[in-house]
PyMOL CGO cylinders between C-alpha atoms (Angstrom):
from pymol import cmd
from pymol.cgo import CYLINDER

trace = [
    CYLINDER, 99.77, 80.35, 61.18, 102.89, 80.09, 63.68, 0.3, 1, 1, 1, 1, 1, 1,
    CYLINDER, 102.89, 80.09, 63.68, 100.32, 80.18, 66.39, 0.3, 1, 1, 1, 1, 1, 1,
    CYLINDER, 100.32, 80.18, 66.39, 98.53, 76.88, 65.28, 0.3, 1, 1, 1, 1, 1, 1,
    CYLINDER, 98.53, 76.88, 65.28, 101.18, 75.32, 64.37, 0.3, 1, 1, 1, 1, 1, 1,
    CYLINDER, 101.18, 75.32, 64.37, 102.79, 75.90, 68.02, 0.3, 1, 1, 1, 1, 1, 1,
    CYLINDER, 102.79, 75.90, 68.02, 99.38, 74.49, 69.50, 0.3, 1, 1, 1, 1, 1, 1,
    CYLINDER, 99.38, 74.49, 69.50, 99.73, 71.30, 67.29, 0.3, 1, 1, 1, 1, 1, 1,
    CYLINDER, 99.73, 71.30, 67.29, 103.20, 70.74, 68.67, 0.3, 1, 1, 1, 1, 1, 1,
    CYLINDER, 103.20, 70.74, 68.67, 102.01, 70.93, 72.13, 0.3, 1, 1, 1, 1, 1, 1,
    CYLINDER, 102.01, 70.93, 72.13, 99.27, 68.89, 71.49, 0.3, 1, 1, 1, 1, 1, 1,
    CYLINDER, 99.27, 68.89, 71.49, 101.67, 65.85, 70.08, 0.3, 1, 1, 1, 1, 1, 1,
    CYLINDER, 101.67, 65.85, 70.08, 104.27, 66.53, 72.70, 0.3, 1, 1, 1, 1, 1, 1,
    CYLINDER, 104.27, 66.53, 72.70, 101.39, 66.29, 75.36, 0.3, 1, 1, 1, 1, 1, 1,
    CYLINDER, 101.39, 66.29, 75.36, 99.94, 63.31, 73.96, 0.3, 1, 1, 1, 1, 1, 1,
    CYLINDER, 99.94, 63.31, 73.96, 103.43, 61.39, 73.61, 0.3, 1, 1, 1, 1, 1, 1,
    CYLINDER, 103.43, 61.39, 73.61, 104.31, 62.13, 77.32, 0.3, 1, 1, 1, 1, 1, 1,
    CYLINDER, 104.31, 62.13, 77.32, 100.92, 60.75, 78.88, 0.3, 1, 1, 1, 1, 1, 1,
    CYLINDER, 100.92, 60.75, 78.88, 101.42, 57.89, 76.45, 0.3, 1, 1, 1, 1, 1, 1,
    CYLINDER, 101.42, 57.89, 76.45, 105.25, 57.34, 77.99, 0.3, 1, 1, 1, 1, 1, 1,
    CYLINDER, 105.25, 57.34, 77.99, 103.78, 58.03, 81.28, 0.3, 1, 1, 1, 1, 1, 1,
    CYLINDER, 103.78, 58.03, 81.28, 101.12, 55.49, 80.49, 0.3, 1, 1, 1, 1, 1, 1,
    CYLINDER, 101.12, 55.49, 80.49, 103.52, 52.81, 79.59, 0.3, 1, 1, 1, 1, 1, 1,
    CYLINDER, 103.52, 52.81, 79.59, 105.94, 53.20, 81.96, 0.3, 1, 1, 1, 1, 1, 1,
    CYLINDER, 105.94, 53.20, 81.96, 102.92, 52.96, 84.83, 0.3, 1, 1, 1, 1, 1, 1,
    CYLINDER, 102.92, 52.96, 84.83, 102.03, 49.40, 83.46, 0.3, 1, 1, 1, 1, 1, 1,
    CYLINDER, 102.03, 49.40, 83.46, 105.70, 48.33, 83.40, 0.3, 1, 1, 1, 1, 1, 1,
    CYLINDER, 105.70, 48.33, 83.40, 106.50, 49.29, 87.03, 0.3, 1, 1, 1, 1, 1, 1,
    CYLINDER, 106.50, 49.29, 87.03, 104.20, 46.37, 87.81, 0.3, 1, 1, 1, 1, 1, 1,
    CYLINDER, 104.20, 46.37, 87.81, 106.85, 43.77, 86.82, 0.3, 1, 1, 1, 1, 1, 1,
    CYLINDER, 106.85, 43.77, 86.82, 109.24, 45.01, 88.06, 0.3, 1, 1, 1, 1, 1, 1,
    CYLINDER, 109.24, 45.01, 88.06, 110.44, 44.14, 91.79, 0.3, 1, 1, 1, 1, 1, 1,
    CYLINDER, 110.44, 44.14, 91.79, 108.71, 45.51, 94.60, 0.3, 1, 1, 1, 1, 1, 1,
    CYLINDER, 108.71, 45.51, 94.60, 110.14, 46.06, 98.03, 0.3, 1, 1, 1, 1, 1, 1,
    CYLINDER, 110.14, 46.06, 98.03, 113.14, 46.52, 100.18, 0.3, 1, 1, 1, 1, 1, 1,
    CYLINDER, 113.14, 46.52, 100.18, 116.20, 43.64, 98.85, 0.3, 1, 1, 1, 1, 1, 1,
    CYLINDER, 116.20, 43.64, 98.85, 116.57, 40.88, 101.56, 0.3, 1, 1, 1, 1, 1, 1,
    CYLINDER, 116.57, 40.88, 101.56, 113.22, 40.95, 103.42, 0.3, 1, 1, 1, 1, 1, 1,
    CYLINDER, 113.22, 40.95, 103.42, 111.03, 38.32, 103.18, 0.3, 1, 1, 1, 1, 1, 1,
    CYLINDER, 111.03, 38.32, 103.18, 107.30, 39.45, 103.64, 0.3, 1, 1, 1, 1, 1, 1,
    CYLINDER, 107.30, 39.45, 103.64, 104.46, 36.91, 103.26, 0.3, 1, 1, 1, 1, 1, 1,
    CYLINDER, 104.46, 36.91, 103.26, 103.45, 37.53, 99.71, 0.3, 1, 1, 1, 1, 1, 1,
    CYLINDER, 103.45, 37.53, 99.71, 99.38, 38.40, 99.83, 0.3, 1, 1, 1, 1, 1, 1,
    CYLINDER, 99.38, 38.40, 99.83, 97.86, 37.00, 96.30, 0.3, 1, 1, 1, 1, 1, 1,
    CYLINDER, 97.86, 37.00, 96.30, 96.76, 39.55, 94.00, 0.3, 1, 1, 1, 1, 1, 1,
    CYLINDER, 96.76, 39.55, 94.00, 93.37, 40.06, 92.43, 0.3, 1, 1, 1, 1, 1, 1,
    CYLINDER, 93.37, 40.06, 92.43, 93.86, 39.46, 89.17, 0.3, 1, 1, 1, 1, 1, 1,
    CYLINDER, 93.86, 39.46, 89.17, 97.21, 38.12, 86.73, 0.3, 1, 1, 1, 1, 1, 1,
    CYLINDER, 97.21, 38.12, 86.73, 99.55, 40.71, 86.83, 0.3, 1, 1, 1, 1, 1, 1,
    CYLINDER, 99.55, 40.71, 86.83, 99.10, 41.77, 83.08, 0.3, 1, 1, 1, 1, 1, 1,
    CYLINDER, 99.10, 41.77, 83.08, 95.54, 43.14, 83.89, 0.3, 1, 1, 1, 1, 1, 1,
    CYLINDER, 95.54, 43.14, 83.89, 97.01, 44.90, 86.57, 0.3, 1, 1, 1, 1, 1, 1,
    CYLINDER, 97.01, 44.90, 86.57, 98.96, 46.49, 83.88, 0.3, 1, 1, 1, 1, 1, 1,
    CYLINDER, 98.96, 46.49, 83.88, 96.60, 47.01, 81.79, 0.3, 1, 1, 1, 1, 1, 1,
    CYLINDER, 96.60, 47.01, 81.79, 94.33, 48.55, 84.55, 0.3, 1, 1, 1, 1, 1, 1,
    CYLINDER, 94.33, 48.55, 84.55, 97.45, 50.95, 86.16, 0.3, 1, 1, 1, 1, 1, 1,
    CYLINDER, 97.45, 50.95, 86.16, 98.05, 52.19, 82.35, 0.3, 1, 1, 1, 1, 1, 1,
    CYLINDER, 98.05, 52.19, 82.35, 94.49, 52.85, 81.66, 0.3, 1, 1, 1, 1, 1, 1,
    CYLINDER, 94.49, 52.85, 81.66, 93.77, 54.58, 84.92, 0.3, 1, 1, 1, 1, 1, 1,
    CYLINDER, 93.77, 54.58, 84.92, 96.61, 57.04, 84.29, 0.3, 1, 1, 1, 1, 1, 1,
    CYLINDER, 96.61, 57.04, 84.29, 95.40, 57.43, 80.48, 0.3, 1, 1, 1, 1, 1, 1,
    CYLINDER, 95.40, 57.43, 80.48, 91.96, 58.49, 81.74, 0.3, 1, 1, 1, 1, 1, 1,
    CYLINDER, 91.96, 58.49, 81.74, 92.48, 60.86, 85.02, 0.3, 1, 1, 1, 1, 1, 1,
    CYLINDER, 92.48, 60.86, 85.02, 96.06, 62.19, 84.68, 0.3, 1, 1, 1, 1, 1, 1,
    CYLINDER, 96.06, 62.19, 84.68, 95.20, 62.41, 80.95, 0.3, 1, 1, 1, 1, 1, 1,
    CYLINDER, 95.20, 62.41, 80.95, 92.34, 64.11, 81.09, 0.3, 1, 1, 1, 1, 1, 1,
    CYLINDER, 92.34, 64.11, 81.09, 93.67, 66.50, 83.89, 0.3, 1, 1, 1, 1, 1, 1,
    CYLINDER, 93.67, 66.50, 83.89, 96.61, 67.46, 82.22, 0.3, 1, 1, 1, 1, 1, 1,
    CYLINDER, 96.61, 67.46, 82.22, 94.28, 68.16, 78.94, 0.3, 1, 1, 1, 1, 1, 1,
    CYLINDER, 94.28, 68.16, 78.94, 91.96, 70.30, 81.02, 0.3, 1, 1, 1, 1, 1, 1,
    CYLINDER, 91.96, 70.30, 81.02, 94.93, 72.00, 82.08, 0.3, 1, 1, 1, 1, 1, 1,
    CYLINDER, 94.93, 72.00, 82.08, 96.54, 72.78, 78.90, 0.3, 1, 1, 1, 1, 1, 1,
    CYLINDER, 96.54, 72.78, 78.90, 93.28, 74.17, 77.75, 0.3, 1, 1, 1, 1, 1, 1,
    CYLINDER, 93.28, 74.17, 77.75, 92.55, 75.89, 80.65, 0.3, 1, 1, 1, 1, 1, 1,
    CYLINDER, 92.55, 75.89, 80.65, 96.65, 77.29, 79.81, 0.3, 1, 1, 1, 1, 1, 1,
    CYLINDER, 96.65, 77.29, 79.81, 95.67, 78.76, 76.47, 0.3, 1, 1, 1, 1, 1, 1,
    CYLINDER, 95.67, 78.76, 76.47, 92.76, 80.49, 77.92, 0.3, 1, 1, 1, 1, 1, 1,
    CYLINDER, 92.76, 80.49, 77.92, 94.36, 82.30, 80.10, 0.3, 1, 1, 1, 1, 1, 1,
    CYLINDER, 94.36, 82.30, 80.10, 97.36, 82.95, 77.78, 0.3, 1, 1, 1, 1, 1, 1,
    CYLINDER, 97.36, 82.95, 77.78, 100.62, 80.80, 78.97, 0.3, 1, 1, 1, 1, 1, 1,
    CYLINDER, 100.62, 80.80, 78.97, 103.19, 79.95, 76.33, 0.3, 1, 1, 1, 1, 1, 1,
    CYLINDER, 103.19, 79.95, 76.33, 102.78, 76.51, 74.96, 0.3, 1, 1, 1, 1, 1, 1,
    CYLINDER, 102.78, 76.51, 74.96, 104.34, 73.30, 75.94, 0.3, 1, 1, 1, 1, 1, 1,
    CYLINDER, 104.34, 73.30, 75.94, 106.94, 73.98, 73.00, 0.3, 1, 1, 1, 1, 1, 1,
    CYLINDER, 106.94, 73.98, 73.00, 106.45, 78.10, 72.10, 0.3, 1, 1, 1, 1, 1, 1,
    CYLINDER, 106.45, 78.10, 72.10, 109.41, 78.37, 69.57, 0.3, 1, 1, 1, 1, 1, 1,
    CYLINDER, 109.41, 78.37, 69.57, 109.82, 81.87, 70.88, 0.3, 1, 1, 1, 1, 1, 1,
    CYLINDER, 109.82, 81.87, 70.88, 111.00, 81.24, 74.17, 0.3, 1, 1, 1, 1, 1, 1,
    CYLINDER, 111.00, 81.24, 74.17, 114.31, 80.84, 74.49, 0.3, 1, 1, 1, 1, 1, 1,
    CYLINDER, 114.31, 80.84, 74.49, 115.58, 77.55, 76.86, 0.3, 1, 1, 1, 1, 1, 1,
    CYLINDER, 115.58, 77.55, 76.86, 116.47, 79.76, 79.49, 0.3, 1, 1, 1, 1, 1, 1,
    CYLINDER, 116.47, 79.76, 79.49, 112.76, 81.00, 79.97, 0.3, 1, 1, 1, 1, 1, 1,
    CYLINDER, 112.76, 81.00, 79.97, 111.61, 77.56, 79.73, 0.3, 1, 1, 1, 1, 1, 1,
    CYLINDER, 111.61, 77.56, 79.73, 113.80, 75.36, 81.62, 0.3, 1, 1, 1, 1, 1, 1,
    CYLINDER, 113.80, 75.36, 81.62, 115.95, 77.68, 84.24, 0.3, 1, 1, 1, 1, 1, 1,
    CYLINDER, 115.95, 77.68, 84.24, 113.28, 79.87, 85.16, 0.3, 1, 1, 1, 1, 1, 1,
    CYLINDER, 113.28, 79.87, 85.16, 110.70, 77.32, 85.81, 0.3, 1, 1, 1, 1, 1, 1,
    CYLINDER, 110.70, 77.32, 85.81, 113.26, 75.19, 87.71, 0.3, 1, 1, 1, 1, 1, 1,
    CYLINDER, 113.26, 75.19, 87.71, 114.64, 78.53, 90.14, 0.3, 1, 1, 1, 1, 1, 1,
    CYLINDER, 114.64, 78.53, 90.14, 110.75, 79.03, 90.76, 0.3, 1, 1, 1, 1, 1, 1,
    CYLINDER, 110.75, 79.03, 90.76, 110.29, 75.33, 91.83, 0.3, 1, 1, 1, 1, 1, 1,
    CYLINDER, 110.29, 75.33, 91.83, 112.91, 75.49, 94.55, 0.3, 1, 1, 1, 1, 1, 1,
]
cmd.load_cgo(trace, "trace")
């Protein structure tokens, strides 16, 4: 029961970050670009900038979406802890992780 429950809370917690990560992609589009003080000739762009948005947001939905889903399936086939396994303690899940990434 525990066990499902833990793979529904990964599942929400997965789908809430891509969304975040979705959102934030289309919003980097507005805002300024570039070093501060130089003056490049500005090159127009193909299309208004909210479908540029729209299209950045999307493309991120769709591959690092559907990556990250293969790879949390892929995760629970080969037995990893969830995204959020209540029974790991926040040692094993943030320090450890972190010591092994440097």
């Amino acid at each position: 029961m525990e066990e499902a429950l833990d793979r529904k809370i990964s599942l929400r917690i997965y789908f809430v970050l891509i969304a975040c990560l979705a959102l934030l992609a289309g919003i980097s589009l507005f805002l300024p670009q570039g070093e501060i003080g130089l003056s490049l000739p500005q090159a127009p762009l193909p299309a208004p900038l909210p479908v540029l948005a729209l299209a950045n947001a999307g493309i991120i939905l769709v591959i690092y979406g559907g990556l990250g889903l293969i790879g949390l399936i892929l995760a629970r086939k080969l037995g990893l802890p969830e995204i959020w396994d209540h029974t790991l303690s926040n040692r094993r899940r943030f320090v450890l992780p972190a010591l092994a990434g440097t």
